[in-house]
N, C-alpha and C positions, 0 to 999 in steps of 0.2 A: 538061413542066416537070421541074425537078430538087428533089426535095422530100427533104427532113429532117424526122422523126417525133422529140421528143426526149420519152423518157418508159420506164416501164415496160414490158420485154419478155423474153421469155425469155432467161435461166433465171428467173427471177420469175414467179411463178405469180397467178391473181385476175384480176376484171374490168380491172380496167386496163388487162395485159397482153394480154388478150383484144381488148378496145378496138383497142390499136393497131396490135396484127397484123392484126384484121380492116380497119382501116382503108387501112391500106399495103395488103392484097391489093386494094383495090378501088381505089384510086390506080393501083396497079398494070395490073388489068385495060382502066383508061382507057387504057393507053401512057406511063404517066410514070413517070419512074426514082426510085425509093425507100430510102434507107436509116434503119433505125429508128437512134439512138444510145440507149442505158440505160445503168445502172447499174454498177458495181462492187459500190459499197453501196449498198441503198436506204435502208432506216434500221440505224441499231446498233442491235443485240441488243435492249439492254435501254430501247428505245423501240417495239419490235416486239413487240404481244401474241400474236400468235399462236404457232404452233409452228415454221411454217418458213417462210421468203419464197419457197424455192425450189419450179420444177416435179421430178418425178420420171417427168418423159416426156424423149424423143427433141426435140431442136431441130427447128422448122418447118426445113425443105430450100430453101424457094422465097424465103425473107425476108435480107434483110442487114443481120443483128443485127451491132452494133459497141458493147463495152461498156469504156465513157471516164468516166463520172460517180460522182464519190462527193459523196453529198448534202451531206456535213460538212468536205470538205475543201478551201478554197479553190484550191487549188493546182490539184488538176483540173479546178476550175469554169473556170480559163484553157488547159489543154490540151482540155477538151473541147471548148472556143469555137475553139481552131486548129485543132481537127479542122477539126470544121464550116466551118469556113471556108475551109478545104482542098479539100471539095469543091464549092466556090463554090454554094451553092445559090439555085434562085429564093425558095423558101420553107420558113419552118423553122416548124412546129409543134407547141405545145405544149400536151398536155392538163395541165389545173391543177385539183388537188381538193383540198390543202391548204397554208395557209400556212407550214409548216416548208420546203416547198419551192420558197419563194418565194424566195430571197437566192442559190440555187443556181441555179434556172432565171432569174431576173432576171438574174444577173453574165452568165452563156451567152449569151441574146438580146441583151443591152445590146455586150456583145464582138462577135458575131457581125453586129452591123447599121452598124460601122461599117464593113465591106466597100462601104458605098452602096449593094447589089444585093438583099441577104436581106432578107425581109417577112416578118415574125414575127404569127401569125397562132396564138391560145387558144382551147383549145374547154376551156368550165368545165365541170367539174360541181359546184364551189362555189365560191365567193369568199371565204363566211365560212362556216366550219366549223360542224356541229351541236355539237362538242364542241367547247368555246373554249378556248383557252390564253393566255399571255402570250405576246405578239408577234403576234399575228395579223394585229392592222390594219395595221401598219409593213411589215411582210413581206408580204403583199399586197400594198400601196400601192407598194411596190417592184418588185415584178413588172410590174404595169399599167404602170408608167410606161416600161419597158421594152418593151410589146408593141404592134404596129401596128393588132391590130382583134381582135374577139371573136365568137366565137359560143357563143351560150348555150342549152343544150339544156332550160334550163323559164322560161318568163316571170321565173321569182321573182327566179335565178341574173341575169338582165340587172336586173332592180330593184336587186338589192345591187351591181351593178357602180356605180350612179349614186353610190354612197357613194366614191369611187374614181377615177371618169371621165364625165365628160357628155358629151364632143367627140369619143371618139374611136366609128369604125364597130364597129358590131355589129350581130347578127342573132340571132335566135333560130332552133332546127332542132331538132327533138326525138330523144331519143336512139334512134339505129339499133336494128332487129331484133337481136337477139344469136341468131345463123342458123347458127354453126359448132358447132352442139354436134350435128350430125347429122338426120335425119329421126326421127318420131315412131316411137315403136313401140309396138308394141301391146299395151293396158291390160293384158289376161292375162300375156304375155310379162314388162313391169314387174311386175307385183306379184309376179309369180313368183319373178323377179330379185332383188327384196326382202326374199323370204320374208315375204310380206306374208298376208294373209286375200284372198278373191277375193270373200266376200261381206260386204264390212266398206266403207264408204265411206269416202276419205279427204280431210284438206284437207292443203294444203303451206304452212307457211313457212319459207322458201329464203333460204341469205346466211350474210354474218359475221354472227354474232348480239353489238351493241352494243343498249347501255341505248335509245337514242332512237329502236330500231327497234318498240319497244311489246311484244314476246314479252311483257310481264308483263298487260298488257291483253287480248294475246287471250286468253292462261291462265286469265286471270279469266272472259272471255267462253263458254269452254269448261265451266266450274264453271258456267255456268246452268243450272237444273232441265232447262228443255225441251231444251237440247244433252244432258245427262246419259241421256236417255231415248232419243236417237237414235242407231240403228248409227252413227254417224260417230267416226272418231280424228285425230288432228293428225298429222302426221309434221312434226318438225324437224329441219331438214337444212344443218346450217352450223358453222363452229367458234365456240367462245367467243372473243369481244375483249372482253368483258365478264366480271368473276367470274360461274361457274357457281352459285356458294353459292346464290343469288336464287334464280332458277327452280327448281331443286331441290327448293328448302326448299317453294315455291309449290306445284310440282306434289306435292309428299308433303302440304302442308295443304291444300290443293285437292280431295285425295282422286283425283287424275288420275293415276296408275301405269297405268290399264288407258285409257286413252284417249289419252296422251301418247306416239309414239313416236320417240325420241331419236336421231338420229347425228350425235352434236357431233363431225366429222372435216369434212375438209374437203372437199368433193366434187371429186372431179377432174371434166374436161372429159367424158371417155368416158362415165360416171355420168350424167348429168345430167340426159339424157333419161328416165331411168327413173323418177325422182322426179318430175317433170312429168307424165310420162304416167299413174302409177299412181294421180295426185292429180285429183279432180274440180274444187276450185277452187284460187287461190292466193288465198293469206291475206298483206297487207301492212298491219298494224297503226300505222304509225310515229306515233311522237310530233312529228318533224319532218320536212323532208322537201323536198328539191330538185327531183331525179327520179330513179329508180332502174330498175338494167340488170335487175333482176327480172322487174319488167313487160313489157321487152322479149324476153324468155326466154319469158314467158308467150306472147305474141304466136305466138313463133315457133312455139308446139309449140300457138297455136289454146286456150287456157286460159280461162276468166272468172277474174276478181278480186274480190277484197277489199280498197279501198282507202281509205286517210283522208285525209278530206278537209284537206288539210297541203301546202303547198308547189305543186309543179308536177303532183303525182299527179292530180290531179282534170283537167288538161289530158291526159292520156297516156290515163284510163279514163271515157270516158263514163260517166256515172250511166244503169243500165239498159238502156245499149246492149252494152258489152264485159263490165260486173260492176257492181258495187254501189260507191258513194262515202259513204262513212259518216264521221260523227263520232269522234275517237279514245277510244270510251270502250268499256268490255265489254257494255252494254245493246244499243247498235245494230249492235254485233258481231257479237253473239248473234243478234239480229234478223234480218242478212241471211243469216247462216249457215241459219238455221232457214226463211227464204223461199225460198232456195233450192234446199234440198233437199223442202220439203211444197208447192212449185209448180212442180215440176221446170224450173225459169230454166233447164237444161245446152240445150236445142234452142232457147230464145229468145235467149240468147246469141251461138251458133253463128254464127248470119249478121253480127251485127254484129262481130263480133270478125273474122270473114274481113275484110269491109269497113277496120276500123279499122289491119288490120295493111298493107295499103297503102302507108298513110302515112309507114312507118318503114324503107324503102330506105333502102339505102347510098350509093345514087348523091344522093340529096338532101343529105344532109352534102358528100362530097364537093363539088357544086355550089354549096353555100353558102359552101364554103372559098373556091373558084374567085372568087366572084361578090366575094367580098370582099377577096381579094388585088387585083380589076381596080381594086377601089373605092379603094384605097390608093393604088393607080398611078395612076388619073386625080387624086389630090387631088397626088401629088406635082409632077404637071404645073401 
């Protein structure tokens, strides 16, 4: 097939990007010819919290990045649609995780499908935003009506589609291993890496750090006497998209300086593995919650979790089998943290987390794409 990826990709840096390169390599390894199209601009400046959109790495060699799209400017919303349509493709794909990019990516698919041949096929990772704006539902609803089928990577993400679309195919397929960040290395090697302590136990929370990710919850959960009394530290490892001021102020009234350890930068790819490896569990506190490429990181590098029970997280981590599914609050936080480590769970674990990661090939996305593009062609018949 002749497939179109429309979405974030280098020079743009983040899961997204990651996403789609990983997904085009595995398209790719089936035989089918791929080009990603992205950005010019993904957002303006001053609607970009972070410090930079861009990578400060080397272009992948093997990918056919083509960057045609500026999110705000209509004008390229219609040459990035002639592109594409240029190179007649069978199916053009688009990942969608926020409604600001619905009006941009809806004009592109709605242009690009009147060729008769292109099959415009969404893989969400939201519908409706944890953080709501004005326009959300319009610009969404505008998207979908543009798109031929869906796949939705947590149960919840196809629920909110019904707000949206009843009729049209979808599928659920939960979100891939995130497998490119290298093999594991070894805990000594990480903490070393770190400059970390070799005999200090660590947990990880990994990511942008936004408000509705819970960092305030698990701080709190960390300030419990019985954590207080145990070798264990936090490392956080993510940039602020949220004011710093919070946490700060939290860990200085928390009394947590010696248990909190900070690198609010952004981790690059090459990093990634070390913070993984050095960490005995992954902490994911969210106050809400889709599914997140965290878990799947965890997966990769074989980790148990901390997860709350919120959205589609409790489908990705068995309760007691891969880590712990808790309430979003710092009592039961505390709780698993501290069962944890005084019932050594790391070798009960083990086995189920092999078992679980399984499930989260790349080729199963892929085939889900497949199986719902056919679905699209038999209903045009």
């Amino acid at each position: 097939m002749n497939i179109v990826i429309l979405g974030t990709a280098y020079p743009f840096r983040g899961g997204l990007a990651v996403y789609n390169e990983r997904l085009a390599r595995e398209f790719m390894a089936e035989g089918h010819n791929v080009t990603i199209v992205t950005f010019t601009l993904q957002y303006p400046d001053f609607l970009f919290p972070g410090k930079t959109q861009y990578a400060d790495w080397e272009a992948p060699e093997e990918l056919n990045i083509v960057r045609k799209l500026n999110s705000v400017n209509p004008l390229s919303w219609y040459k990035t649609a002639k592109y594409i349509k240029s190179l007649n493709p069978d199916l053009l794909i688009v990942k969608y995780w926020l409604p600001f990019m619905g009006p941009a990516f809806g004009t592109v698919a709605k242009l690009v499908k009147r060729n008769k041949k292109t099959k415009v096929i969404s893989i969400l990772d939201n519908i409706i935003p944890h953080e709501k704006r004005v326009g959300d539902k319009p610009f969404s609803k505008y998207f979908v009506n543009n798109v031929d089928a869906f796949v939705g990577m947590s149960e919840s993400v196809l629920n909110d589609l019904n707000q949206f679309t009843l009729d049209k195919p979808r599928e659920f397929c939960p979100h891939p291993l995130y497998d490119n960040f290298g093999k594991a290395v070894d805990r000594k090697d990480a903490i070393k890496h770190l400059n970390l302590d070799e005999n200090t136990n660590y947990l990880l929370f990994f990511g942008l750090i936004r408000d509705y990710k819970g960092l305030d919850i698990l701080l709190q959960a960390f300030a419990d006497e019985r954590i207080s009394n145990m070798n264990v530290k936090l490392i956080v490892a993510g940039e602020f998209y949220s004011s710093s001021e919070k946490y700060l102020e939290m860990i200085e009234n928390l009394h947590l300086k010696d248990k909190v350890i900070l690198h609010s930068e952004f981790v690059p790819d090459s990093e990634v593995s070390y913070f993984f490896c050095a960490s005995d569990i992954i902490v994911q506190p969210y106050k809400t919650a889709t599914q997140s490429g965290v878990t799947q990181i965890a997966y990769h590098f074989e980790k148990p979790m901390i997860v709350t029970n919120v959205g589609g997280l409790p489908e990705i981590v068995p309760h007691g089998k891969s880590g712990y599914v808790v309430e979003p609050n710092p009592d039961e936080i505390a709780g698993a943290i501290v069962d944890f480590y005084e019932n050594n769970k790391i070798s009960v674990f083990d086995a189920g987390i092999k078992e679980e990661k399984k499930k989260y090939e790349w080729s199963r996305m892929t085939g889900t794409i497949i199986n719902l593009y056919q679905q699209i062609n038999d209903n045009k018949k």
